[in-house]
ZAMARGU-4260 file (C-alpha; in steps of 0.2 Angstrom, whole numbers, plus 5000, padded with zeros to 4 digits):
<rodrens>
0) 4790/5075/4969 | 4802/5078/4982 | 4812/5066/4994 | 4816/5075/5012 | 4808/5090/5007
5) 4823/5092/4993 | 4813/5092/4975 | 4815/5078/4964 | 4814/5080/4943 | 4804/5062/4944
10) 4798/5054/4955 | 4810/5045/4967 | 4816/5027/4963 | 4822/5018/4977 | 4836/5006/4972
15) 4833/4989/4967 | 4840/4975/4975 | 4842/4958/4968 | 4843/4940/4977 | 4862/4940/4970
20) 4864/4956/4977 | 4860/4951/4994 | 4871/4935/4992 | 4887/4946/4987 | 4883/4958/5000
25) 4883/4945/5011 | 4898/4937/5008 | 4908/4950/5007 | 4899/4957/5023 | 4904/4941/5031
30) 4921/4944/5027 | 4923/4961/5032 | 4918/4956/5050 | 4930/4944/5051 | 4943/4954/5044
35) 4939/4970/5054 | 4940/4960/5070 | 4956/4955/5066 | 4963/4972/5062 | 4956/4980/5078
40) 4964/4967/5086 | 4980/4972/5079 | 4975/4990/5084 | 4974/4987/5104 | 4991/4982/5101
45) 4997/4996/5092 | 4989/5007/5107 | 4996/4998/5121 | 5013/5000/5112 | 5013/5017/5110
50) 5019/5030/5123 | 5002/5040/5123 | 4987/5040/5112 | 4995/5050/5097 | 4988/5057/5082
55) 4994/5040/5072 | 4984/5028/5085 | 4968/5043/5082 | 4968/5039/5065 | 4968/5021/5063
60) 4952/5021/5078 | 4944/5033/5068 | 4948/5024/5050 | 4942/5008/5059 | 4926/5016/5067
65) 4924/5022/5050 | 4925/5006/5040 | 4912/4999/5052 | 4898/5011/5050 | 4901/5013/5032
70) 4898/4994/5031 | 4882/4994/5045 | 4874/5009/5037 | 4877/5000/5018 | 4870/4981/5023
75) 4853/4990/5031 | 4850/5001/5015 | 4855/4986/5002 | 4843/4974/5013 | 4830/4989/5016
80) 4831/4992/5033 | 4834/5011/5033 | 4825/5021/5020 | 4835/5030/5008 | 4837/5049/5017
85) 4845/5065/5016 | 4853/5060/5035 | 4856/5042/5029 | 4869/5049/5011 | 4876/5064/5023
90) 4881/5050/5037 | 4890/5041/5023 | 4900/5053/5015 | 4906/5061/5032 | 4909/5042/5037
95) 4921/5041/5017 | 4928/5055/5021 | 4937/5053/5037 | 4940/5037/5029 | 4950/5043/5014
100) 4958/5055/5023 | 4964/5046/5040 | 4971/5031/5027 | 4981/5045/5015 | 4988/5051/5030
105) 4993/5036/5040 | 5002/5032/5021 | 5012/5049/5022 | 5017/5047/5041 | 5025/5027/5037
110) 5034/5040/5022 | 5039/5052/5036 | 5048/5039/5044 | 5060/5040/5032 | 5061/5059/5025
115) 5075/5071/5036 | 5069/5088/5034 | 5054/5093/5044 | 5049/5105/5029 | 5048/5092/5016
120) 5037/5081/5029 | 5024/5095/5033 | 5024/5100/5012 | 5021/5080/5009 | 5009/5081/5024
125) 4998/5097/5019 | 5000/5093/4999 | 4991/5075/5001 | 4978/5083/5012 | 4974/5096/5002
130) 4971/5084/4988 | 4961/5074/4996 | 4949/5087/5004 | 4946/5095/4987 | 4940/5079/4980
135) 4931/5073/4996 | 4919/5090/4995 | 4917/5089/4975 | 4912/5072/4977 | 4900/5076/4991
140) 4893/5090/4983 | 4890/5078/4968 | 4885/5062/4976 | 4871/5067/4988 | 4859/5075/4976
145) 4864/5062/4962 | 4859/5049/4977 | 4839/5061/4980 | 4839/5060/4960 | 4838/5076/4961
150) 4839/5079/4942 | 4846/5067/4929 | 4863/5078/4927 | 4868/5076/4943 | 4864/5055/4942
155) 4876/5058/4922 | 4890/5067/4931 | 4892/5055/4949 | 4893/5039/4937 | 4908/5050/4928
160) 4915/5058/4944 | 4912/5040/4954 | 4928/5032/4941 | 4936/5050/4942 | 4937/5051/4960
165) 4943/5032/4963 | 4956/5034/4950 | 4963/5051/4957 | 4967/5039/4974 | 4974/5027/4967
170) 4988/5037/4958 | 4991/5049/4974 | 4994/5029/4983 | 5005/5024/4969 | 5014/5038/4970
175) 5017/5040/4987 | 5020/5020/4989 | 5033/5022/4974 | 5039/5038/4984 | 5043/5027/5000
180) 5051/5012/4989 | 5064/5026/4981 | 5068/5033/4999 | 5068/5016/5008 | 5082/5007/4994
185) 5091/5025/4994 | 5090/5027/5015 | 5093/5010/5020 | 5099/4996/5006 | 5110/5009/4998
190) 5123/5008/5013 | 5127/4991/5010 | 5114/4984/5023 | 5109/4968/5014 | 5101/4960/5029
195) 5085/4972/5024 | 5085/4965/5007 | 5071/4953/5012 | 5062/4966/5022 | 5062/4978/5007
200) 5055/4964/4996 | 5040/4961/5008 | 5034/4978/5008 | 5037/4980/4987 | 5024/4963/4989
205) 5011/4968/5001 | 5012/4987/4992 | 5008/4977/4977 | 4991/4971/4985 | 4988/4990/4992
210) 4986/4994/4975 | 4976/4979/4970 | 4963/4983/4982 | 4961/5001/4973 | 4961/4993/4957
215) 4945/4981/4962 | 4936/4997/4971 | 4937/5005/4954 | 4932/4991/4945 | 4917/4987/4957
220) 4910/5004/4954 | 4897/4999/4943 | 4888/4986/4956 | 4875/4991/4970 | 4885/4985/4982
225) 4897/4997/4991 | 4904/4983/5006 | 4920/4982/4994 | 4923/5000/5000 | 4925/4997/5020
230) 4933/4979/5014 | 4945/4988/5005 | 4948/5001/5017 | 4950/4990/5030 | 4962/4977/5020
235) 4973/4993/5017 | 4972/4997/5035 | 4982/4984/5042 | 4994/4986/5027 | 4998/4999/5031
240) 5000/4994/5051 | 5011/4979/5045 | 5022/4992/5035 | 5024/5006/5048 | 5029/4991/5061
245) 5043/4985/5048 | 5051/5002/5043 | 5052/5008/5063 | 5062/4992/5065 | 5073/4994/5051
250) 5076/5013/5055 | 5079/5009/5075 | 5090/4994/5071 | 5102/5004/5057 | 5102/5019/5068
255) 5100/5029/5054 | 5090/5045/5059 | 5093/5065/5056 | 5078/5069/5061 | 5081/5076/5078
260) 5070/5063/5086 | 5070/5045/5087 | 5064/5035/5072 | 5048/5032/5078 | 5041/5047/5085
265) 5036/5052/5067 | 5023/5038/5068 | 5020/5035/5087 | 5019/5057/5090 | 5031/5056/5107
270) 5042/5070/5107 | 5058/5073/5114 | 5068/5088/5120 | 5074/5102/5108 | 5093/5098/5111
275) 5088/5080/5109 | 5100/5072/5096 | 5108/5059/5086 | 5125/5063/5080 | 5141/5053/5076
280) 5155/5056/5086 | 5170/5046/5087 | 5170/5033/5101 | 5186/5037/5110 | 5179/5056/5113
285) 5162/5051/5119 | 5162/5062/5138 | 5158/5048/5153 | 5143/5056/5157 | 5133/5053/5140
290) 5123/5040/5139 | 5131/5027/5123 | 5121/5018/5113 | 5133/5002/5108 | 5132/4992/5091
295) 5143/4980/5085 | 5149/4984/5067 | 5149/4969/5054 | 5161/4969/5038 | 5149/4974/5029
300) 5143/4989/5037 | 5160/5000/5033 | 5148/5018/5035 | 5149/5013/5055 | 5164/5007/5059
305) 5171/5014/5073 | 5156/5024/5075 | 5144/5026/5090 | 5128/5036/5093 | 5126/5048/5108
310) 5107/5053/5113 | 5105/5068/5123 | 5087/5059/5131 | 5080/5043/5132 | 5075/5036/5116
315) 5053/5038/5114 | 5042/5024/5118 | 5040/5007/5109 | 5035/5007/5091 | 5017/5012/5084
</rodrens>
């Protein structure tokens, strides 16, 4: 028997859907709508913010678009309006993959925010996506002949490498969220700016519900229906939009940035000249021609008293 012109061990079994399969897909594919209109929503906004169409407003397009056609692709297959295909399992896990990879790194540039060195961000940068690719192809070269049935190892080792793969992404979004907690509380709170405290407890929440949401996709992996994986992905999505908003305002408002650049061009991509700084100098020095950028110190901000920043350019464009 083959399927595709691809040679099957048995003949080809095509999947079995039951009513309360098509009543959860339904729900749940009901929600996703609702939700993904909301987060594109949110996503002309991030783009009309943003000084150009950077790599960061790409990737939450793509991770949207994404999202959409896994769930489009999914409903028809569970209510048997495409036919199972070589075409129909390739689209899918090309549409997974930019999906896995655009959220991973839209996680790493919110951590970039924060992180100083341009080294460290490009090793955290490459490391993540060199995770993520290798596990992407593996699970590819698994899942596609498990889904021809092509033999019965391949169908063994994709129910195996199925809870593999989900948990391997939920430890790299632990980590890198538990990363970004232990640079935020040293970068910002740890200077005596308790007015963040509330701020920093919002994130430690809604992180908390990132990593529920992988939780249940790994816990899901037994059912036929795959809408929790764009619902996931999309729930993550604007997480991850509400987060990167947050940290940009806490980094612009403290003024705290070595980076050579303004806070927010590590998310939003806008670039600014070479000899474009933030240093502290003392106020009473500051040469009339620079432009100054005044804050008032408060008691409890002793590290900036007496302080002011000089920029050699115009800070970038509004927040991402």
């Amino acid at each position: 028997m083959s399927i595709d012109g691809f040679k099957t061990e048995k003949p080809f079994q095509e999947l079995i859907v039951t009513p309360g399969d098509i009543t959860l897909g339904s729900i749940v594919f009901g929600f996703f709508v609702g939700f993904a209109l909301h987060v594109t929503w949110n996503a002309v906004q991030e783009t009309r913010r943003a000084p150009r169409f950077s790599a960061y407003i790409f990737m939450i397009w793509l991770e949207i678009a994404a999202d959409i056609g896994i769930a489009v692709l999914g409903w028809s297959y569970l209510a048997k309006i495409i036919p199972p295909s070589v075409g129909l399992f390739t689209s899918l896990v090309f549409l997974w993959v930019c999906q896995v990879q655009c959220l991973m790194l839209i996680i790493v540039n919110r951590l970039c925010i924060l992180y100083s060195d341009e080294r460290q961000r490009r090793i955290l940068r490459f490391t993540t996506a060199g995770i993520v690719t290798v596990i992407s192809f593996s699970t590819a070269c698994i899942w596609i002949p498990a889904q021809l049935q092509i033999n019965h190892n391949y169908i063994w080792l994709n129910q195996w490498w199925d809870r593999f793969e989900k948990s391997v992404y939920l430890l790299l979004d632990l980590t890198l969220n538990i990363l970004f907690i232990r640079v935020v509380k040293t970068r910002l709170i740890n200077f005596g700016l308790t007015k963040y405290d509330r701020v920093m407890k919002f994130n430690e929440s809604i992180i908390f519900v990132s990593i529920s949401m992988d939780i249940l996709l790994l816990g899901v992996t037994a059912l036929h229906n795959g809408f929790f994986h764009p619902v996931t992905y999309i729930v993550k999505l604007q997480i991850e939009m509400t987060m990167s908003r947050l940290i940009i305002k806490v980094a612009r408002s403290t003024g705290i940035s070595d980076t050579g650049r303004a806070p927010s061009d590590a998310i939003s991509g806008a670039r600014t000249r070479p000899n474009s700084m933030q240093v502290p100098v003392n106020s009473t020095q500051v040469p009339t021609t620079q432009h100054v950028d005044k804050f008032e110190p408060r008691p409890r901000d002793k590290y900036f008293s007496g302080m002011s920043y000089v920029s050699g350019a115009s800070s970038a464009g509004p927040s991402a």
